[in-house]
C-alpha positions in Angstrom: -26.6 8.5 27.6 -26.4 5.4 28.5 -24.1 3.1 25.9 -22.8 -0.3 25.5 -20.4 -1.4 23.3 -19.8 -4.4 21.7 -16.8 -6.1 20.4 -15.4 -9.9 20.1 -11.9 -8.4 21.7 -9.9 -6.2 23.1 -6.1 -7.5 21.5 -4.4 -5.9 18.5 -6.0 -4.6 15.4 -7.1 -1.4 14.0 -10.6 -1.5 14.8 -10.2 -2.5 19.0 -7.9 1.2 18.6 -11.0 2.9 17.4 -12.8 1.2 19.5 -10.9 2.0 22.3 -10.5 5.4 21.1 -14.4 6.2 20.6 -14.6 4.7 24.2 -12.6 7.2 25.7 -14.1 9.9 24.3 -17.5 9.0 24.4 -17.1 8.6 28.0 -16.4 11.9 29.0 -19.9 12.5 28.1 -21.6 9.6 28.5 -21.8 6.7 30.8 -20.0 3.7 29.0 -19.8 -0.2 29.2 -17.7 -2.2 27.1 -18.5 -5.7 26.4 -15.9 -8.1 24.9 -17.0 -11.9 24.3 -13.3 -13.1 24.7 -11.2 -12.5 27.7 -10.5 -9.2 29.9 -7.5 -8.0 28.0 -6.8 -4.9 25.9 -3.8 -3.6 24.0 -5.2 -0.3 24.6 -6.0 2.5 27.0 -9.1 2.4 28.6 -10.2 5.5 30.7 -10.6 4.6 34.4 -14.8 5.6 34.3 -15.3 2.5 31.5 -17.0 -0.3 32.5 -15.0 -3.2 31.0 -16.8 -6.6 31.0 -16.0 -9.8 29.4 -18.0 -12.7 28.6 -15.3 -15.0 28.5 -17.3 -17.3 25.7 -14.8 -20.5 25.0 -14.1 -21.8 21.8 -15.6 -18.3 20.1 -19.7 -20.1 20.6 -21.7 -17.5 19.0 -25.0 -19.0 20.8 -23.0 -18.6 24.6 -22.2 -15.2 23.0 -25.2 -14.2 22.5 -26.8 -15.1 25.7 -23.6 -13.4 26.9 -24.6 -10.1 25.5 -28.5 -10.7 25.7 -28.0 -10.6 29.5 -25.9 -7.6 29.5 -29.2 -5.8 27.8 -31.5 -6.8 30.0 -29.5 -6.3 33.0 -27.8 -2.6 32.6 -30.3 -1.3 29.8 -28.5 1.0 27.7 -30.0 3.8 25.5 -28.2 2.4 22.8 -26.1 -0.3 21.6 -22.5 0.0 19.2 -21.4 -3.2 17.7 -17.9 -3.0 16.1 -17.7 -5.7 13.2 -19.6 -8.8 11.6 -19.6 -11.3 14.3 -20.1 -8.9 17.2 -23.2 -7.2 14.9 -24.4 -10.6 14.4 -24.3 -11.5 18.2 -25.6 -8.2 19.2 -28.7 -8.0 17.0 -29.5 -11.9 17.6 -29.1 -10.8 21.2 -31.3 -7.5 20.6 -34.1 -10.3 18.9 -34.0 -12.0 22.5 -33.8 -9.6 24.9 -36.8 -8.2 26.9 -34.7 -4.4 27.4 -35.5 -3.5 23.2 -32.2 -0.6 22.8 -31.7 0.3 19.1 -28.3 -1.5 17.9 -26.1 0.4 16.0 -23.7 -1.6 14.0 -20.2 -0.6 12.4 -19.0 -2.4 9.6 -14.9 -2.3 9.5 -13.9 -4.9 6.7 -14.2 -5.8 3.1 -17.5 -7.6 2.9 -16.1 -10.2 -0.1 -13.8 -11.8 2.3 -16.6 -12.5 5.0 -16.9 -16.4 5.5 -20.4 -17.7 3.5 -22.3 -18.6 7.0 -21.6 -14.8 7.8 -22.5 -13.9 4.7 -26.2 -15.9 5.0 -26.7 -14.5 8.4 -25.7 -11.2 7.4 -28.7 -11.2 4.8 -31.2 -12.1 7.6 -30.0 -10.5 10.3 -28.8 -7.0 9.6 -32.6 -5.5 8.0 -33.0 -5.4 12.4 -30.0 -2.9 12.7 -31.1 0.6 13.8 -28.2 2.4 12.3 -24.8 1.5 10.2 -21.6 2.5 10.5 -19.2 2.3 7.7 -15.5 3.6 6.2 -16.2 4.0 3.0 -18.7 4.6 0.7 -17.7 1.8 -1.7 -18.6 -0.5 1.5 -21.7 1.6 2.3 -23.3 1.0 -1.2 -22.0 -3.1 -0.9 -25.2 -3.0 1.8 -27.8 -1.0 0.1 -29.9 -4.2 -0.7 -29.3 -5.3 3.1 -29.8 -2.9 5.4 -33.5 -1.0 6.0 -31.9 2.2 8.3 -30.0 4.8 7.6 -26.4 4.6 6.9 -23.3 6.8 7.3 -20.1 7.1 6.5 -17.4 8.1 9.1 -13.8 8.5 9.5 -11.5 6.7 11.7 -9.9 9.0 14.2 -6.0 9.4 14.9 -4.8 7.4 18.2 -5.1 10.2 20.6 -1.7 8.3 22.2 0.0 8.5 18.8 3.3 11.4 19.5 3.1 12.8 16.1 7.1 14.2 16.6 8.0 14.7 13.2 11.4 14.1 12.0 13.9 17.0 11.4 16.8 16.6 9.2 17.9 14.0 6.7 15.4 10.7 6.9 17.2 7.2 7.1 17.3 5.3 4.1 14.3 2.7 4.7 11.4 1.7 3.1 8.6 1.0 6.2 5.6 -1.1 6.3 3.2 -1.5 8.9 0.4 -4.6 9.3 -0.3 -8.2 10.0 1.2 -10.5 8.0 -1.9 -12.2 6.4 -3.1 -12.3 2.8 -4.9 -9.7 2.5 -2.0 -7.2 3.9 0.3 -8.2 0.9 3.3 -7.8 2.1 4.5 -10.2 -0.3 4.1 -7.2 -3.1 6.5 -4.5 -1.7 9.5 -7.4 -1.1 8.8 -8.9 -5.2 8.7 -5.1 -6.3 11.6 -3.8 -4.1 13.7 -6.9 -5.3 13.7 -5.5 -8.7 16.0 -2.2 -7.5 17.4 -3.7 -4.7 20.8 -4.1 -6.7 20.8 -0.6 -7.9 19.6 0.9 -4.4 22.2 -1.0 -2.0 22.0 1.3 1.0 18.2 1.4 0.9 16.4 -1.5 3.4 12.8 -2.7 3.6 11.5 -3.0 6.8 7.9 -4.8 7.9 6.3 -4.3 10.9 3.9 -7.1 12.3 3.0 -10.6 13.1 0.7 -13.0 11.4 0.2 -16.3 9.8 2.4 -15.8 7.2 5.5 -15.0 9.0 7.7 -17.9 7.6 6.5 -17.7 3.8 7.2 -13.8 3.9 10.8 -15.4 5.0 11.1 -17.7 3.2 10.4 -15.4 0.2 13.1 -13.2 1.0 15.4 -15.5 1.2 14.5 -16.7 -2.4 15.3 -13.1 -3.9 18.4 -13.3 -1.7 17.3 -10.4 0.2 18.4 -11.1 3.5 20.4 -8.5 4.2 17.7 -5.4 3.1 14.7 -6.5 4.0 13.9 -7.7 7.3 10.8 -8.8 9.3 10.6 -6.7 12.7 7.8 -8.0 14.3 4.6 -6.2 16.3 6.0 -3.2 17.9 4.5 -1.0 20.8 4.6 2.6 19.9 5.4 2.6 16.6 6.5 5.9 15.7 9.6 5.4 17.8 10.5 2.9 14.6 9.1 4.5 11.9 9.4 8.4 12.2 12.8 9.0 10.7 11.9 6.3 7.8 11.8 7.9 4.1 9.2 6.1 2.0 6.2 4.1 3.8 4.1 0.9 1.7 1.5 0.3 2.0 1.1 -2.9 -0.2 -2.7 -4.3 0.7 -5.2 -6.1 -1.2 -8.0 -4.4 1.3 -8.0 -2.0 3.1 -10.5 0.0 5.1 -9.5 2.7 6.5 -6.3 1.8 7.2 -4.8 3.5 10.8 -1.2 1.8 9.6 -1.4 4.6 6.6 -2.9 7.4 8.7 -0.1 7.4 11.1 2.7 7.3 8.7 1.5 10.5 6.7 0.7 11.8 10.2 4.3 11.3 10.6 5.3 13.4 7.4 6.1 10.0 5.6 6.2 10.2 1.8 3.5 7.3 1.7 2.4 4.6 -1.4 -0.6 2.5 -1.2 -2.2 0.2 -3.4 -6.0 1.4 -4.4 -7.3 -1.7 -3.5 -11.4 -2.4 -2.0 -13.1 -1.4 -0.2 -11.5 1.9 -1.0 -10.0 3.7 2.2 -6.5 4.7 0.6 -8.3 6.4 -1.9 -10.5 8.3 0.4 -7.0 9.6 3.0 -4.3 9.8 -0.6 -5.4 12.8 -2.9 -3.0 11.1 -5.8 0.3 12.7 -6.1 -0.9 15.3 -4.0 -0.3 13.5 -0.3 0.5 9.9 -1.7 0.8 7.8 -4.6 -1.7 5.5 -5.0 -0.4 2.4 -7.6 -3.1 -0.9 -8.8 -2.8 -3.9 -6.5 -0.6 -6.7 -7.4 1.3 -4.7 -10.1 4.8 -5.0 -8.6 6.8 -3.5 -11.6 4.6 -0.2 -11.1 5.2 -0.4 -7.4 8.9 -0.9 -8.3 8.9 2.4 -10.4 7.4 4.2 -7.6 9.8 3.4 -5.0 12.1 4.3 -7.5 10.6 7.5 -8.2 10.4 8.9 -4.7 14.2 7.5 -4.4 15.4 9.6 -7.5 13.5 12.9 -6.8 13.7 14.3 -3.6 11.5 17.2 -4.3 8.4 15.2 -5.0 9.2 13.3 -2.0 9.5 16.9 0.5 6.2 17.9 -1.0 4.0 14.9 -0.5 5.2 14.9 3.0 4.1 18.3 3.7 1.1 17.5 2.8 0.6 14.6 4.1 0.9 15.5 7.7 -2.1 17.7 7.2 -4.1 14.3 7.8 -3.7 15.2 12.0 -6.3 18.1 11.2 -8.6 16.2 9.3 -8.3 13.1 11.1 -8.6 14.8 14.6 -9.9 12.8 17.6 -12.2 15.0 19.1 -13.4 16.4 15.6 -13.9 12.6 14.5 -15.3 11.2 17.7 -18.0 14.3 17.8 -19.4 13.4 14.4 -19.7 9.7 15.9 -21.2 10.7 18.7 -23.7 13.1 16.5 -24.9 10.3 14.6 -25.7 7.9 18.1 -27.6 10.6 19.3 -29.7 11.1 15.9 -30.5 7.6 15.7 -31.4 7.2 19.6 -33.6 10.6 18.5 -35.1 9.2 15.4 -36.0 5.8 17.9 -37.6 7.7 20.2 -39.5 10.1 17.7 -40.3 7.3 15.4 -40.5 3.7 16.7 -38.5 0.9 15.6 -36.6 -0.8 18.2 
C-alpha cells in the first residue's frame, strides 16, 4: 500500500516515537510518506526508504496547513491516510473535504480529550463524523467519542522503541527515585517532590531525580528549594537514550494527572524498575500496571499515599524484587513487530471495508 502519514512534528514527545516507530515498520511492507506541517527535523530514526516531507507552515496556520496537506493528496494519492493527533486529524480530514484524490483518513487520537482547547473541541464535533477509521489508547478515550465519530473504532497499544537497549540491571540498584516527562501541568511532577519531602528526612541517602524540560522548569525549582530539597532532588533535564540514566534506578514515578499510554512508564518496567503511577485519565497506567502485581497504581494528587508508597517499596525489598520481575514482562506484550502488525491489520481492514463498501 500506498500510505501517508500525517503529523504537526517530528521533535520530542511520545507520540512522534510511535510515529516514527509505526513508520519504520510499516515501511518494510509498504511504500510510506511522512508529512510534517512544521520543519524537516526529527528526534527520531527514520528508515532510509521514508519519504520525509515538510510543509514548513509558519506561525502553526491551520488553513496554509491544510492546503499543505491537501496538495500532498492530490499529488502522490495514497491508499490511505494516518493522522497522529487533534490538530493533524483536523488538518487532514479538512484537507480530505478539499481534495479531488478522496483516500479514507484514518485518525489516531493520543491525548486526554478534556484538556483539548474549546476551538478544537467545536471543530472536533464537526469534523471527525468524516473520519474513516479511529485510532485510540484506551478504551476510556474510545468511549469519550462514541457520540462523535460514525466509523469503527479500535483500541491499540503503543509499541516499545525498537532502539530502546532493554539491558537490565544486575546487582544492587542505586538508591534513586527516577521520573521521566515534560515538565508541564499535566505531568505533575510537582506531586512526587511534595510526597517525597515528607520522608526525605528519614530516607537521607535516597535522591529524586526528574528527567525532562518544559514550561515549568523554574517553579519545579523553585519548589524544591522551598522544601529545602536541594540536595536530593534534582532536575536533570531531556536526555538522549535514557536507559543509560535510569537502568540501575530503584523505584520509578510516575506522578501524572493524564496519561495515555505513557512510553515514559513502559520503558521503566521494561527496565525491571519497581514502578508507581498515578491512575489518572484517560486511563493508560491502568491498562500496562496490573496493581501490586507489576506496579502500584496510587489516586492523583494524594501526596501522603504517594509518600507511603515510596516508603513501602523502600522498607520491603521483597515486594520491590517481585514487581520488577514482573514488570519486565511488558517487552513481550509490548513488542514492536507484534504491536506494529495489529496496526497495520486494522489500515488494511479499513482500506478493505472502503473498497468493499463506499465511503470515502
Amino acid at each position: 500500500m500506498k500510505i501517508m502519514m500525517v503529523i504537526t512534528g517530528m521533535q520530542s514527545g511520545g507520540a512522534e516515537r510511535v510515529m516514527a516507530t509505526l513508520c519504520n515498520e510499516l515501511s518494510k511492507r509498504n511504500q510510506v510518506r511522512l508529512l510534517v506541517m512544521k520543519e524537516k527535523k526529527t528526534d527520531y530514526e527514520l528508515k532510509d526508504n521514508i519519504e520525509f516531507v515538510a510543509g514548513n507552515v509558519t506561525n502553526q496556520s491551520l488553513l496554509k496547513s491544510v492546503r499543505f496537506v491537501r496538495q500532498q493528496m492530490d499529488d502522490w494519492q495514497p491508499q490511505v491516510v494516518l493522522s497522529f493527533m487533534t490538530k493533524s486529524n483536523l488538518i487532514t480530514l479538512l484537507a480530505k473535504k478539499m481534495a479531488k484524490w478522496k483516500a479514507p483518513v484514518i485518525i489516531a487520537e493520543r491525548a486526554n480529550p478534556n484538556y483539548t482547547g474549546s476551538l478544537l473541541k467545536v471543530l472536533r464535533k464537526f469534523v471527525y463524523p468524516s473520519a474513516d477509521g479511529c485510532v485510540f489508547q484506551t478504551k476510556q478515550a474510545q468511549k469519550y467519542y462514541n457520540d462523535i465519530l460514525n466509523c469503527n473504532s479500535i483500541v491499540l497499544r503503543n509499541p516499545l522503541n525498537p532502539n530502546f537497549k532493554v539491558q537490565l540491571h544486575q546487582g544492587v540498584r542505586t538508591k534513586r527515585i527516577v521520573s521521566v516527562g515534560r515538565l508541564s501541568v499535566e505531568k505533575n511532577q510537582r506531586l512526587l517532590i511534595e510526597s517525597f519531602s515528607k520522608i526525605a528526612v528519614s530516607y537521607p541517602e535516597y535522591s529524586v531525580e526528574i528527567f525532562g524540560e518544559g514550561p515549568l522548569r523554574n517553579e519545579l525549582q523553585s519548589f524544591i528549594n522551598k522544601k529545602n530539597l536541594q540536595s536530593q532532588v534534582r532536575l536533570m533535564g531531556r536526555k538522549d537514550n535514557i536507559q543509560e540514566y535510569i537502568s540501575d534506578a530503584e523505584i520509578f514515578v510516575l506522578p501524572s494527572n493524564s496519561e495515555g499510554m505513557p512510553n515514559a512508564l513502559l520503558e521503566a518496567m521494561a527496565l525491571g524498575m519497581a514502578c508507581i503511577a498515578t491512575d489518572c485519565p484517560i486511563g493508560g497506567p491502568a491498562v500496562i500496571i496490573e496493581n501490586k502485581k507489576n506496579g502500584i497504581l496510587v489516586p492523583m494528587n494524594e501526596s501522603q499515599i504517594m509518600a507511603d508508597t515510596l516508603e513501602l517499596l523502600i522498607g520491603n525489598d521483597g515486594l520491590s524484587s517481585r514487581l520488577r520481575a514482573e514488570a519486565k514482562k511488558v517487552v513481550e506484550h509490548y513488542d514492536t513487530e507484534k504491536v506494529c502488525a495489529e496496526w497495520e491489520t486494522y489500515i488494511r481492514g479499513v482500506v478493505s471495508s472502503i473498497a468493499k463498501n463506499g465511503r470515502s
